[in-house]
C-alpha positions as CSV (number, residue, x, y, z in Angstrom):
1,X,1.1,-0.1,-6.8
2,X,-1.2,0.6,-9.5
3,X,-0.4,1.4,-13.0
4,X,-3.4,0.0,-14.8
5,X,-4.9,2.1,-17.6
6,X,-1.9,4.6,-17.6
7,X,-1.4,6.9,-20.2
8,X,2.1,7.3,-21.3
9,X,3.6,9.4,-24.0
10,X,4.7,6.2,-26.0
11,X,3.9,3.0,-26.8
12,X,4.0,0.2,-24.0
13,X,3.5,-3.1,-24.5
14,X,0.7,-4.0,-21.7
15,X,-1.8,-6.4,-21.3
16,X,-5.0,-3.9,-21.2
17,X,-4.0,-1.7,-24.5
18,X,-2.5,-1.9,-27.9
19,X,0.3,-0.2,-28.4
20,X,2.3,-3.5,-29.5
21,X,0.6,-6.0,-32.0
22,X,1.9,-9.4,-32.5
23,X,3.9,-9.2,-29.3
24,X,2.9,-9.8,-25.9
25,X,4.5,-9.6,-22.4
26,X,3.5,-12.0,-20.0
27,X,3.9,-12.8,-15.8
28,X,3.6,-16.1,-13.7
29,X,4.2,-16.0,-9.9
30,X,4.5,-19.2,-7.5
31,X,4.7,-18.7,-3.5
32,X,6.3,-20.8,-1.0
33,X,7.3,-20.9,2.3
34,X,10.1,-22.2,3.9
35,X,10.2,-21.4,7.9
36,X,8.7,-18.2,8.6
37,X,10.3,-16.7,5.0
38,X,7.7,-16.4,2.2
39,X,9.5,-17.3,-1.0
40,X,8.5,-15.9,-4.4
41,X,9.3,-17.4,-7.3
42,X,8.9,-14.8,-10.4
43,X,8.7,-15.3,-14.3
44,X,8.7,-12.8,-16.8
45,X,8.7,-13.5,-20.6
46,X,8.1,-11.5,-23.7
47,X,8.2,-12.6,-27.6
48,X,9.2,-9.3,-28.8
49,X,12.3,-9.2,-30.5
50,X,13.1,-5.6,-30.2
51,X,12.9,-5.7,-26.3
52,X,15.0,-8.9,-26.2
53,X,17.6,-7.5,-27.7
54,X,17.6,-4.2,-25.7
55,X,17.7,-6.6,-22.5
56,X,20.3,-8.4,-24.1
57,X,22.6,-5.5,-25.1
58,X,21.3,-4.2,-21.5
59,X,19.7,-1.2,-22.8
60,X,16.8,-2.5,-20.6
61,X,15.9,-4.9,-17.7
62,X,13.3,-7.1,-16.2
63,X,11.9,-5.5,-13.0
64,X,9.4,-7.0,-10.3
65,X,8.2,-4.6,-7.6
66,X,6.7,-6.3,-4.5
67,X,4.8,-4.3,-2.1
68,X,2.6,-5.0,1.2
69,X,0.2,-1.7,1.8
70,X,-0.9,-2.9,5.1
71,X,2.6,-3.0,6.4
72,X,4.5,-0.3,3.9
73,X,6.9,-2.8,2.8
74,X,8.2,-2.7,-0.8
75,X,11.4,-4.1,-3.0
76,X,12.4,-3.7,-6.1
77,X,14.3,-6.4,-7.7
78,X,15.7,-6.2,-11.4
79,X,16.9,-9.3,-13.5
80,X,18.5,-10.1,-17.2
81,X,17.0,-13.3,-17.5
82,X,13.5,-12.5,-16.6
83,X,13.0,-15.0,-13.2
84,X,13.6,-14.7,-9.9
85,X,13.5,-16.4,-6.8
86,X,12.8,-13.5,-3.8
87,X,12.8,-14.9,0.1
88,X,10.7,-12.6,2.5
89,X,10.5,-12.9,6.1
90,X,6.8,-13.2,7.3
91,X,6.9,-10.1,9.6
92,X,7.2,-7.9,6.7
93,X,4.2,-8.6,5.1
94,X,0.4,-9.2,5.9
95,X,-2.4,-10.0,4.4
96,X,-2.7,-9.0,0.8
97,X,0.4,-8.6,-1.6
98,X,1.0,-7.2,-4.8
99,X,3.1,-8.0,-7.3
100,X,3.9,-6.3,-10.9
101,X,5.8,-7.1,-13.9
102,X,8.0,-4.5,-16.2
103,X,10.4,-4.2,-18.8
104,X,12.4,-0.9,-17.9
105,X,14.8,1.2,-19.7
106,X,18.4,1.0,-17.8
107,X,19.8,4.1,-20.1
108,X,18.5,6.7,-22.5
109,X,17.1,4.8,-25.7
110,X,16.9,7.2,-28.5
111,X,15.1,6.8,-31.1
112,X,13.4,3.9,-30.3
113,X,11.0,2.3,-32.7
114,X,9.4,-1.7,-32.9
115,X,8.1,-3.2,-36.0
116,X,5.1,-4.2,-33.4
117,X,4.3,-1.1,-33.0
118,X,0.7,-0.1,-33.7
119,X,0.0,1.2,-37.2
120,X,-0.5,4.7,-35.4
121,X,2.8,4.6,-34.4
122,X,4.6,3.3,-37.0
123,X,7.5,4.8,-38.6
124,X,7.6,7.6,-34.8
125,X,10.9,7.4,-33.2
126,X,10.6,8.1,-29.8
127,X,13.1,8.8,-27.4
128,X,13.2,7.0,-24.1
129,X,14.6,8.3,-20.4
130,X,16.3,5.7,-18.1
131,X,13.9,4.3,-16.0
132,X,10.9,4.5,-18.8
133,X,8.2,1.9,-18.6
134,X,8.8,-0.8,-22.1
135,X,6.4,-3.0,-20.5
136,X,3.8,-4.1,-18.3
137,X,2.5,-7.6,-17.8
138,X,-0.8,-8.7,-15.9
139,X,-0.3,-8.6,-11.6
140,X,-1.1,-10.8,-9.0
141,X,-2.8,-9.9,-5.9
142,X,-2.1,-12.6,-3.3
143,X,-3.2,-13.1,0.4
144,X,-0.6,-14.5,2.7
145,X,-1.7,-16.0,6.0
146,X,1.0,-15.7,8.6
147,X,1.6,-18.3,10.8
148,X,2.3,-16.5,13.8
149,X,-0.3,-13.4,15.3
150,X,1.4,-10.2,16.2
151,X,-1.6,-8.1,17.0
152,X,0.2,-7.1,20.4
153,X,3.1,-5.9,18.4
154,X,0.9,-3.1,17.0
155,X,2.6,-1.7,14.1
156,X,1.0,-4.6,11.7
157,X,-2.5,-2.6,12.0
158,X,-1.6,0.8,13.3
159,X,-0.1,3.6,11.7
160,X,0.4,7.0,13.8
161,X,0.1,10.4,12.4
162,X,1.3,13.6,13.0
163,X,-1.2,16.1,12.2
164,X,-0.1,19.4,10.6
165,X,-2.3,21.4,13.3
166,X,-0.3,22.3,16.3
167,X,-3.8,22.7,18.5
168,X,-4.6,20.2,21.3
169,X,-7.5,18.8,19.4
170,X,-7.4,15.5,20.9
171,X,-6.1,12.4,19.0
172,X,-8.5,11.5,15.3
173,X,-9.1,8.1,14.4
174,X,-9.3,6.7,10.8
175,X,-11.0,3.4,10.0
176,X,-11.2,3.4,6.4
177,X,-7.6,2.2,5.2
178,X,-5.6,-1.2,5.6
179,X,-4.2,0.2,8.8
180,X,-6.1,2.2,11.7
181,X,-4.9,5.8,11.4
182,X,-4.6,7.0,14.3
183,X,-3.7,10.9,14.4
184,X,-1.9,13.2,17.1
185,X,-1.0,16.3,16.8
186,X,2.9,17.5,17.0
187,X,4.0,17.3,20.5
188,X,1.9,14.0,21.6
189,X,3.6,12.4,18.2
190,X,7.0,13.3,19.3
191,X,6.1,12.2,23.0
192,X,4.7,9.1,21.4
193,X,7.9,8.3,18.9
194,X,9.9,8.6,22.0
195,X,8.3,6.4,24.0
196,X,7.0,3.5,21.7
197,X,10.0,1.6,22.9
198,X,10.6,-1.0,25.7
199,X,9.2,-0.8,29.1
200,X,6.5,2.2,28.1
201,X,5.0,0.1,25.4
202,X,2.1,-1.3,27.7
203,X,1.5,2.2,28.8
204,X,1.1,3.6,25.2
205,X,-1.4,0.6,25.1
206,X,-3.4,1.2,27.4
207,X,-3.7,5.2,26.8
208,X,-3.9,5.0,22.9
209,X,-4.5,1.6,21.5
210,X,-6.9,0.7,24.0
211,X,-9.2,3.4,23.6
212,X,-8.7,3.4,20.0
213,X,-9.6,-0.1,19.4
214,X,-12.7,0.4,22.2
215,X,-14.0,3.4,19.3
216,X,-13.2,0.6,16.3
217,X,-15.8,-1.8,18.4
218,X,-18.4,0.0,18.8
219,X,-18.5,1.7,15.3
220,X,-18.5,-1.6,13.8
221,X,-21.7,-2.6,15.9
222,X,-23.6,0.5,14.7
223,X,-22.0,0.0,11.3
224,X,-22.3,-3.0,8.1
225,X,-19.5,-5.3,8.6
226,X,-19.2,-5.5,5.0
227,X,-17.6,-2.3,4.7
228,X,-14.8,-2.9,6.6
229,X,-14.4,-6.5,5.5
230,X,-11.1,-6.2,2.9
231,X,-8.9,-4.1,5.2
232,X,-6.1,-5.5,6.6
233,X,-6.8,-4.4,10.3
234,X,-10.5,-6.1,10.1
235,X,-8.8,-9.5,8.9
236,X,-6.1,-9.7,11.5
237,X,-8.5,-8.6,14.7
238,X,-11.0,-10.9,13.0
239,X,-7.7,-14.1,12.7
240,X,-7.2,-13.2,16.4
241,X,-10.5,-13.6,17.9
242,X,-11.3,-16.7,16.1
243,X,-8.2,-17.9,18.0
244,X,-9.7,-17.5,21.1
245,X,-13.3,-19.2,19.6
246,X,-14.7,-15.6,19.3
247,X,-16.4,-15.1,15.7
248,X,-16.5,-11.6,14.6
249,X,-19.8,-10.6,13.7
250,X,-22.5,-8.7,14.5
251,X,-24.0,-10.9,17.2
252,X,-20.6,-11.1,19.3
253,X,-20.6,-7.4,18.7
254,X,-24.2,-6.8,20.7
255,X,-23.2,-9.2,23.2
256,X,-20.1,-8.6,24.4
257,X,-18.6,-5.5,25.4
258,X,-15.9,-3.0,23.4
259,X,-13.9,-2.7,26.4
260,X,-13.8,-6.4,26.8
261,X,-13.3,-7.3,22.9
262,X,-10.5,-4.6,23.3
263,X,-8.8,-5.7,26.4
264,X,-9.0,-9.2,25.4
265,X,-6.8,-8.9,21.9
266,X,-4.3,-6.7,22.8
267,X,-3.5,-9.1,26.2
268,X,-5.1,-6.8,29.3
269,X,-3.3,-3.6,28.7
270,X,-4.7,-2.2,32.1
271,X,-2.9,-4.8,33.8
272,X,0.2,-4.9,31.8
273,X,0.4,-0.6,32.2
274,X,0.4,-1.4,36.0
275,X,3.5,-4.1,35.7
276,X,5.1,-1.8,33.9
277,X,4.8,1.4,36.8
278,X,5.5,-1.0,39.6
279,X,8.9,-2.2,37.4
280,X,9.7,1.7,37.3
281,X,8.5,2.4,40.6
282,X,10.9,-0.4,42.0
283,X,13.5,0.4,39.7
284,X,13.9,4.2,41.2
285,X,14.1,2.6,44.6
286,X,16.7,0.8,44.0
287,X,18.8,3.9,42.2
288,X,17.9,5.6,45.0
């Protein structure tokens, strides 16, 4: 979520303008784990007297918003007293986290004014909406290593699109985003949603993901590593091979081959897709 260098229509007490004098608003963040929960323990605290009391009188509220782009997990949590302790389980969340800090109108504030204020907005009364930004302190970006890989549980580095087109154009693949986009048009989506379940899982690897991740090999060997580096994808296929003593770089890349690299991280799909037929196969024998 990014709300640095925002313009609003009234003064907010932030870290990067000033709006406020003599005032400030300011964020600390400890992480911990317990198990495979990810515990956060949030502090807010301002010195401005004005937005004390609002809290207080619960015109307004402390708010931390949590979100994980690489997985599309976010929560909002409010608080009166300005900290927080949040427990996450581990499979929500990957790789980089971030984490903001506001103060945030709970009701309709009229004619709000602070004695802080900046002399250009001295003696204005403004009047504020519920929900309205009071004030933003500085984030944290984090990085959270999990301690379990779930690569062959897709979703953490895959995201499937529909595209708008109803033409059989063939599926479009998108490297440049935390998650591999990977796009089909409406009928194979459907097919796809449908099917992403239980025992057709291995199949859908081996006919999407497979090929997919053969296409993300070989443009990284004709490509700079560097520019794929801070995606999320890059970092978990990267965690994975290292597992199995494989370093991902540009060497590896000219010696082995895609297919292989492919096969390898997502646990033989080929094989898996056949497992899966002869379980269906035998399964119809015995209804029949």
């Amino acid at each position: 979520m990014n709300i640095e260098y925002r313009l609003y229509p009234y003064p907010v007490l932030t870290y990067f303008s000033d709006d406020y004098v003599n005032s400030s608003f300011t964020s600390n963040l400890k992480v911990g784990r317990k198990g495979e929960e990810i515990i956060f323990h949030l502090t807010a605290n301002t010195d401005d007297e004005k937005l004390l009391k609002l809290i207080k009188e619960e015109y307004a509220e402390f708010v931390f918003h949590i979100e994980c782009p690489s997985t599309s997990y976010r929560t909002i949590v409010k608080s009166k007293l300005g900290f927080e302790n949040i427990s996450i389980h581990e499979s929500l969340l990957n790789n980089r986290i971030n984490i903001c800090f506001f103060i945030i109108a709970k009701t309709q504030i009229d004619n709000y004014t602070n004695k802080n204020f900046n002399a250009d907005y001295q003696d204005i009364l403004f009047n504020l909406e519920k929900a309205n930004i009071l004030a933003i302190a500085k984030p944290f970006n984090i990085e959270i290593e999990k301690e379990k890989d779930d690569l062959v549980q897709m979703p953490s580095i895959f995201l499937i699109l529909k595209k708008n087109s109803e033409n059989k154009s063939g599926m479009e693949i998108d490297m440049m985003n935390d998650r591999i986009g990977i796009s089909l048009y409406k009928t194979e989506y459907e097919q796809y949603s449908i099917l992403s379940r239980g025992v057709f899982q291995p199949l859908l690897h081996s006919s999407v993901i497979f090929p997919t991740l053969i296409y993300v090999f070989e443009n990284l060997k004709n490509s700079e590593l560097e520019n794929f580096e801070e995606y999320s994808w890059f970092k978990t296929i990267k965690k994975v091979l290292s597992n199995m003593n494989i370093e991902l770089n540009k060497e590896t890349l000219e010696r082995e081959f895609s297919y292989d690299l492919a096969q390898k991280i997502i646990n033989f799909p080929v094989s898996r897709s056949f497992n899966a037929m002869m379980e269906l196969e035998q399964s119809e024998e015995e209804l029949g």
